[in-house]
C-alpha positions in Angstrom: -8.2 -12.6 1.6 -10.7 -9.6 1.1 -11.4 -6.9 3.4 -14.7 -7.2 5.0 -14.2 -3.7 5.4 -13.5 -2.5 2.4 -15.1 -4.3 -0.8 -12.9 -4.1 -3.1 -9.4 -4.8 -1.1 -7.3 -7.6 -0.4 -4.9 -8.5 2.4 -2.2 -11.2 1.4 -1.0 -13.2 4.0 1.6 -15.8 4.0 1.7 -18.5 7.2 -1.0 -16.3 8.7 1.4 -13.1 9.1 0.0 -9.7 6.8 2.2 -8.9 3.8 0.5 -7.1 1.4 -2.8 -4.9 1.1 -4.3 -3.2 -1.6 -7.7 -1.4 -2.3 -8.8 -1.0 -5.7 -11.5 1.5 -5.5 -8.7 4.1 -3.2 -5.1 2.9 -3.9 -4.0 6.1 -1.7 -5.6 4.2 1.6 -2.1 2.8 2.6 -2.9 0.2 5.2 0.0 -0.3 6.6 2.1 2.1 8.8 5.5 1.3 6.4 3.6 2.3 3.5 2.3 5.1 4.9 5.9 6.4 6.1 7.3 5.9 2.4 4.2 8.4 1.2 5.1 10.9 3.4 8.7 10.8 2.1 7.7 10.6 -1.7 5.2 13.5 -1.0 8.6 15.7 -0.6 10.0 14.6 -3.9 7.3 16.4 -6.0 5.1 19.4 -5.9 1.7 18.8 -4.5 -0.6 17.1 -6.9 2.4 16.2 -9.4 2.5 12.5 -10.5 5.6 10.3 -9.7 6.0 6.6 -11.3 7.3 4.5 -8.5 7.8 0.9 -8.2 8.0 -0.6 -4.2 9.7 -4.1 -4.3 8.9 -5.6 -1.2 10.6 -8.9 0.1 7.8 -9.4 2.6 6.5 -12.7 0.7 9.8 -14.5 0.1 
């Protein structure tokens, strides 16, 4: 569903209950507090500004 908020992002749902958000126009706004947490841990990994390639596999739609 989009994000009235926000015209370009879109909150998956599945039964009603969030599972997924993503904004195309700032992929570093991190909706949800999990996502937010895994940031701050991959913002150790790597100098400031460096580029990581990451993939999150999330279970939250099964």
């Amino acid at each position: 569903m989009p994000d009235i908020d926000r015209p370009h992002a879109w909150l998956l749902t599945v039964d009603g209950a969030p599972q997924s958000y993503v904004d195309l126009d700032d992929p570093t706004h991190l909706e949800f507090e999990y996502a937010r947490r895994l940031a701050h841990v991959l913002d150790t990994a790597a100098e400031p500004g460096a580029p990581l390639d990451v993939t999150h596999l999330g279970g939250g739609a099964l």
